[in-house]
Structures are given as structure tokens and as C-alpha cells.
C-alpha positions in Angstrom: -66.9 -94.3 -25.0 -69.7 -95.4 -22.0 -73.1 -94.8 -22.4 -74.0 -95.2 -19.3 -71.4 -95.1 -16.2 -72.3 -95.9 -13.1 -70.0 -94.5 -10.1 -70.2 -95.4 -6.1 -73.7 -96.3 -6.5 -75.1 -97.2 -2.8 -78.8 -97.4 -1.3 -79.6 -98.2 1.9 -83.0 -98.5 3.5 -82.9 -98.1 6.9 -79.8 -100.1 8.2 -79.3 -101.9 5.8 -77.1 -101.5 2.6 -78.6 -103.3 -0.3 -76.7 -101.8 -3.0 -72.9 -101.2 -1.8 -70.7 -98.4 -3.9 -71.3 -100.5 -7.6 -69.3 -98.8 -10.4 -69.6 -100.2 -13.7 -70.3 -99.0 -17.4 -72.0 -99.9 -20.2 -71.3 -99.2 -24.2 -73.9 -97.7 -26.3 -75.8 -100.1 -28.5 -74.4 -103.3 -26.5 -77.0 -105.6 -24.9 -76.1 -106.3 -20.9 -77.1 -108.7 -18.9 -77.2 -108.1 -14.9 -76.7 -111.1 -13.4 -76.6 -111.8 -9.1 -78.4 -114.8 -7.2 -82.0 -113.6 -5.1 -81.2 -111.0 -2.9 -78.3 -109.7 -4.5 -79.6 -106.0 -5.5 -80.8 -106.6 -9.2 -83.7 -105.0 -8.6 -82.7 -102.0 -6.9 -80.2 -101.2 -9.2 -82.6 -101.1 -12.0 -84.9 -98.7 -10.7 -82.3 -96.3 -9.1 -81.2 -96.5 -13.3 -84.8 -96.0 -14.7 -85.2 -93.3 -11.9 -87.7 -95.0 -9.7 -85.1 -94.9 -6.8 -83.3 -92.1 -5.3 -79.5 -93.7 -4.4 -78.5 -92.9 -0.9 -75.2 -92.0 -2.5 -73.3 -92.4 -6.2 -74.1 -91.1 -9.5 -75.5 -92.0 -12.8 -74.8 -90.8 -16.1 -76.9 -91.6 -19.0 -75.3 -90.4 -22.6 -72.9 -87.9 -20.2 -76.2 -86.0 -18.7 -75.9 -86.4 -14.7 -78.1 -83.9 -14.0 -81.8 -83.8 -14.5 -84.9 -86.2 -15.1 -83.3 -88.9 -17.0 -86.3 -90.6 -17.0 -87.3 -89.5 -20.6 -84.5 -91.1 -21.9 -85.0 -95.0 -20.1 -88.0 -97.6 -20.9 -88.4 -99.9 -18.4 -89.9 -103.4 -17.9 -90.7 -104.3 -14.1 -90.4 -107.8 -13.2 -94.4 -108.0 -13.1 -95.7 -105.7 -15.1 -99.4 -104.2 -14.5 -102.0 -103.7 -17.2 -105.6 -102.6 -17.7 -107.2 -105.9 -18.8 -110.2 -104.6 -20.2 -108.3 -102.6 -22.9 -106.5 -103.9 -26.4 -103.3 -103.8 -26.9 -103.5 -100.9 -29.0 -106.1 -98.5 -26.7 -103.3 -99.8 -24.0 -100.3 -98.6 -26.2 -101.9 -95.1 -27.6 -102.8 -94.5 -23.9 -99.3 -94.8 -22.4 -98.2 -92.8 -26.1 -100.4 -89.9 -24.6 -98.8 -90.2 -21.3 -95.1 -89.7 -22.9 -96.3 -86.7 -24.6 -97.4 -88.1 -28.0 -99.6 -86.6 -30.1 -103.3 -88.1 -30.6 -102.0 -89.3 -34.1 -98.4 -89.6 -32.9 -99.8 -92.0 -29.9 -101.9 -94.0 -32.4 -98.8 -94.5 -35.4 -96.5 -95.2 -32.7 -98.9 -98.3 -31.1 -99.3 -99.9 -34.4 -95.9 -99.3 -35.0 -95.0 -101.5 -31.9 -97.7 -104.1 -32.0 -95.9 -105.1 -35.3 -92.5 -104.9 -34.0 -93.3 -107.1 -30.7 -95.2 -109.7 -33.1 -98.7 -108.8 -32.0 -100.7 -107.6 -35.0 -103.0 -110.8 -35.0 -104.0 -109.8 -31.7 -103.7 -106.1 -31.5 -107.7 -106.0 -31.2 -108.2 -108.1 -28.3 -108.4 -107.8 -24.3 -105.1 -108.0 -22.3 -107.0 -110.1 -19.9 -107.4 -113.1 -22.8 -103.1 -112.2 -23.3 -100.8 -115.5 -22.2 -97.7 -114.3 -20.0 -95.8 -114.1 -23.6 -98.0 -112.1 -24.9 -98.0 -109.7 -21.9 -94.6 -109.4 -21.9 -94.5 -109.0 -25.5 -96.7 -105.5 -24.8 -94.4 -104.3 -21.5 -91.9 -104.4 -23.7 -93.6 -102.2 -26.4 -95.1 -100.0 -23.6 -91.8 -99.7 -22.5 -90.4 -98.9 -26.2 -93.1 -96.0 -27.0 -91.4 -93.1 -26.2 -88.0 -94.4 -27.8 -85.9 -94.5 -24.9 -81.8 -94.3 -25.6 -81.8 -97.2 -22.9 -84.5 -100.4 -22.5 -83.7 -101.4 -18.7 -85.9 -105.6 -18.6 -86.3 -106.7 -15.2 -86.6 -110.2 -15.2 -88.0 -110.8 -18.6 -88.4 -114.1 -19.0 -88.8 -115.5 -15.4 -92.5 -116.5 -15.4 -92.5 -117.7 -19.3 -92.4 -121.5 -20.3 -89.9 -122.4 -22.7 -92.0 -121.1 -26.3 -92.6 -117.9 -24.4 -89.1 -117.4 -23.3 -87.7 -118.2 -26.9 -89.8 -115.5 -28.4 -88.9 -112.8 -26.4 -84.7 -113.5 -26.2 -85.7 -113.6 -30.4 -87.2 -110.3 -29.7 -84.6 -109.4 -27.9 -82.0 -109.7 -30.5 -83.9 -107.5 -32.8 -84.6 -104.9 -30.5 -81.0 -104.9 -29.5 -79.8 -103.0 -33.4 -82.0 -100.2 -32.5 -81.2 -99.3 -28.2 -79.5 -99.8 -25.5 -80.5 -102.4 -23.7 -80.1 -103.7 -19.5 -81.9 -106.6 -18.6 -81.7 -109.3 -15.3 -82.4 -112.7 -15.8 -81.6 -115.6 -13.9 -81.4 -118.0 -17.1 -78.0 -117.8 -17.6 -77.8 -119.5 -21.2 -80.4 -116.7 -22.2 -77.8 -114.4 -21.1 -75.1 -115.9 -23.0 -77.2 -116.4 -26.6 -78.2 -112.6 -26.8 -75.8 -110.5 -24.4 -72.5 -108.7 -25.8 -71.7 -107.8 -21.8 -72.5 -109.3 -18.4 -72.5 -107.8 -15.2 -72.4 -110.1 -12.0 -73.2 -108.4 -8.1 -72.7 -110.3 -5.1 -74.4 -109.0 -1.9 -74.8 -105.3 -3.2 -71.2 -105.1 -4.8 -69.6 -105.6 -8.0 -68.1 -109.2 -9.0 -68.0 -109.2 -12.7 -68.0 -106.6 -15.5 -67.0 -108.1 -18.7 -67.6 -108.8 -22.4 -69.2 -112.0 -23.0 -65.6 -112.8 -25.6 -63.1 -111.7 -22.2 -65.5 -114.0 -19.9 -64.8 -116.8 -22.4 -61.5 -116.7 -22.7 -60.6 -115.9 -19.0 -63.0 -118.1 -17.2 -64.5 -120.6 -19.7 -62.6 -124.3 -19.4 -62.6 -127.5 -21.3 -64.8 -130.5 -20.3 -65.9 -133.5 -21.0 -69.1 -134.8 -20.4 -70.1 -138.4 -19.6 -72.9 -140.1 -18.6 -73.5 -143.8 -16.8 -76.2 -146.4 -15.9 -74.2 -146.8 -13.0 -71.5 -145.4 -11.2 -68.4 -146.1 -10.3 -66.5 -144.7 -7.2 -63.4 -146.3 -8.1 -62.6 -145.1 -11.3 -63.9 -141.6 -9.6 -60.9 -142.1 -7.8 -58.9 -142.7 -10.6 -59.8 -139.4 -12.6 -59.3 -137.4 -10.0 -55.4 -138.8 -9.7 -54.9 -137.3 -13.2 -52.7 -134.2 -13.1 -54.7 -133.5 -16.4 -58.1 -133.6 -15.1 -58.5 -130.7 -12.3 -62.1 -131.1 -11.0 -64.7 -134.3 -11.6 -68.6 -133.6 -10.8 -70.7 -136.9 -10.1 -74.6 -136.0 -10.1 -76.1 -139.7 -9.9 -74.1 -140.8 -13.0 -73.7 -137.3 -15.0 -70.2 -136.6 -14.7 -68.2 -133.7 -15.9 -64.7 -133.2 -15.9 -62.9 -130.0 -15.9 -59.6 -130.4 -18.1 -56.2 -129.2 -18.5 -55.0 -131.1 -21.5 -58.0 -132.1 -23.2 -56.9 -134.6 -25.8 -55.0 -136.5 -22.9 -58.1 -136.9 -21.2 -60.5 -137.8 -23.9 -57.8 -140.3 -24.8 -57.5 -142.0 -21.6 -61.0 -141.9 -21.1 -61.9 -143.7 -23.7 -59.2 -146.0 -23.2 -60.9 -146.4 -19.3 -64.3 -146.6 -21.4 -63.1 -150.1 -23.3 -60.6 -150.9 -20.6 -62.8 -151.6 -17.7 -66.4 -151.7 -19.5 -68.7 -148.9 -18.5 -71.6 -148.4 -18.9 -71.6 -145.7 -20.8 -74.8 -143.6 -22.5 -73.3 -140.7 -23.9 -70.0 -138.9 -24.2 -69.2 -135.3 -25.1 -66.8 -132.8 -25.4 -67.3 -128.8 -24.9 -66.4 -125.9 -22.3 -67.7 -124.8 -19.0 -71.1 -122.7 -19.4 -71.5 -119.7 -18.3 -74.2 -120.6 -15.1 -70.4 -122.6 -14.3 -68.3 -119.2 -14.1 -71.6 -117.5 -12.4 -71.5 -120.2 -9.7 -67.6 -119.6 -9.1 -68.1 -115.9 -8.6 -70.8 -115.8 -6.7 -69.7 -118.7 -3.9 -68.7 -117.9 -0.6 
């Protein structure tokens, strides 16, 4: 049964239709992913879920409840979260504890509750003005966790992280997963793929994907091989793409993929070409399409 079911949901400001009649729903306990290239209404649909948006038109449902502030029952994340910098992590946590209502002692249990959780403790005493982006995120995600929301809605969490911040909060990410509901955009589609159970893809405001990251893979996902040259060579190009085996070949200065059919045919004959005419070859693989491939096919004109 959906958690969260999302009907007609449309906002316009002024003129101009950002989000356009997006229905979709989401399971309870599954981690989604909302996927769309810039401009595409990520944003816009995350706050009309956490409540931060009135929709022009649609509804939203959260556990069945349509009515009412749904608010108490959603954490959210913005992309660039805010925070006092002259308070610790824990005066920052109790304080947003009081805001949801939280006892003193409640407010205080729950912070250090969440400083452990997010992986904080060794800092929990210091100034969020000394905190790396990591380490920010690391507490809007805890801020956004103290009231135990049924649904953790992540804008863009790991956008502005280099790669050891990024790592640690998709690992958080997978943890926090077995105890909410959580909806998060990201533009790094392989982060996506590692932790999600669904994925969600809008084009221009509407709807062009809603599936389970196992349907995706079998409907979408395609064999390829993988080669690399120190030097390319147009002719055999021209060659590959006369197989009835191979469907499409991609040449980016000398990293070529091919999109196969028959897969064992074409590893065959390309190593056969490999000997056969003496490339110069640097590495060779065999795998399937990614899923940034099946986001750039829905997404294109």
C-alpha cells in the first residue's frame, strides 16, 4: 500500500507552470530518489511535499491523511541548509528539539541521541562555524530527524560534498533508510542507484519515470562493452556499427562503448578485431548500461 500518493500535483507562479499535474507514489520504508536535469521542478516538488509550498492544484497524501498540517510528520533537508554558527551541534539540536515541541530533557536526550547516529559525537562540543560541508550536512540531517518524521524529504544532499563527504552521508543514508521513509534529489546518479529501492524521473514539470530500481534494470538497462584506445580508429568505427549485433557505438576521444544485442558475439568478434588488425588497446570490459545512461534517454528531447 502507498505511503505517500501524490495526485495531479501542479504549481504555477505567475504564468508559468513549473510543476505540471505529477502523480506518482511512494511505499513506506523504501528510499526514492527524485531525479530531473536543472530546471526540471525537483525543488518545488519537495517543498509543496514538506509543506513549504501551497500547490496551485493536486493533492497529497501522507500515511492516507490529506487533510491537515502534514508538516509534523516530514523532516526536511534544503539544498543549503542554514545554521547558527556560534552554537554546537548539540545547543543547535536541543534548540530545534524545543521548537518541535520536545521537552527540556526530551530536547536534550533526543540531540545526543542524533549526534551519535549522524557520526558526530567527537565533535558534538564544537562551533558549526569550524563544521566542513560534511559535517554540516551530517547535522541538517539530524535537525531534520529530531522530531521523528514518518518521511525524511533530502534536497540535494550531496551536491556541494567532495567525494569522502559524499561517501559518508549515502553510508548514512543507508542506515537511516531501516528506520523512515525517505525522498531525496541528487544529481549523482550512481548515488542514486547504490542506496535507492525507487527512482522517480520529471521532465519539464511532468512525470517521465516511476519505477523500482529491479523494473528500471530489467526494462531499460543494456549490455556493453567497454574499450579504450591510444588512438582511434574511424574505420573500424565503421565496421562496428555494420554489426546487426552491436546497436549503438560511443567514441569520446578513444573511450568507446558499445551497446549490444548478442553479447558473446560481440565480445567475440571484438577481440578477434583486437588481434586481427592490432589496436591499440588499454583496457577492455564487459558490463550494462548505468543508470545516468537510461536518465539521459528519458530525459532527451
Amino acid at each position: 500500500m502507498a505511503f505517500i500518493t501524490v495526485e495531479k500535483l501542479t504549481k504555477d507562479f505567475g504564468k508559468k507552470t513549473v510543476v505540471s499535474e505529477l502523480s506518482f507514489s511512494i511505499k513506506k520504508g523504501s528510499c526514492t530518489a527524485l531525479l530531473g536535469p536543472n530546471g526540471a521542478g525537483k525543488t518545488t516538488t519537495l517543498k509543496m511535499l514538506a509543506g513549504l509550498l501551497k500547490p496551485s492544484k493536486g493533492q497529497i497524501s501522507l500515511n492516507e491523511q490529506t487533510s491537515g498540517d502534514l508538516r509534523e510528520d516530514v523532516g526536511f533537508l534544503p539544498q543549503f541548509p542554514v545554521f547558527y554558527s556560534w552554537m554546537t551541534a548539540e545547543e543547535f539540536l536541543i534548540y530545534v528539539g524545543r521548537l518541535s515541541h520536545l521537552s527540556k530533557k526530551e530536547a536534550k536526550e533526543r540531540a545526543k541521541e542524533l549526534i551519535e547516529l549522524v557520526g558526530l559525537t567527537d565533535a558534538s562540543d564544537q562551533r558549526i562555524g569550524g563544521f566542513s560541508g560534511g559535517m554540516k550536512q551530517r547535522l541538517g540531517i539530524a535537525q531534520a530527524m529530531v522530531h521523528q518524521p514518518k518521511l525524511l524529504i533530502l534536497d540535494e544532499p550531496v551536491s556541494a560534498l567532495d567525494p569522502v563527504g559524499r561517501r559518508d552521508v549515502i553510508d548514512m543514508l543507508s542506515e537511516l533508510k531501516k528506520q523512515t521513509t525517505i525522498l531525496f534529489s541528487t544529481h549523482v546518479l550512481s548515488d542514486a542507484e547504490e542506496v535507492c529501492d525507487e527512482i522517480i524521473i520529471i521532465r519539464k514539470g511532468e512525470l517521465a519515470l516511476d519505477s523500482s530500481i529491479k523494473d528500471m534494470r530489467t526494462k531499460y538497462q543494456q549490455d556493453i562493452l567497454k574499450i579504450r584506445l591510444k588512438e582511434t580508429s574511424p574505420e573500424w568505427m565503421a565496421e562496428l556499427r555494420a554489426y546487426d549485433f552491436i546497436e549503438e557505438v560511443k567514441d569520446e576521444k578513444g573511450s568507446i562503448t558499445l551497446y549490444v544485442s548478442d553479447v558473446e558475439r560481440a565480445k567475440v568478434q571484438v577481440l578477434r578485431d583486437f588481434v586481427e588488425k592490432n589496436l591499440p588497446v588499454t583496457s577492455f570490459s564487459v558490463g550494462q548500461s548505468s543508470l545516468e545512461d537510461v536518465f539521459i534517454e528519458v530525459v532527451k528531447e
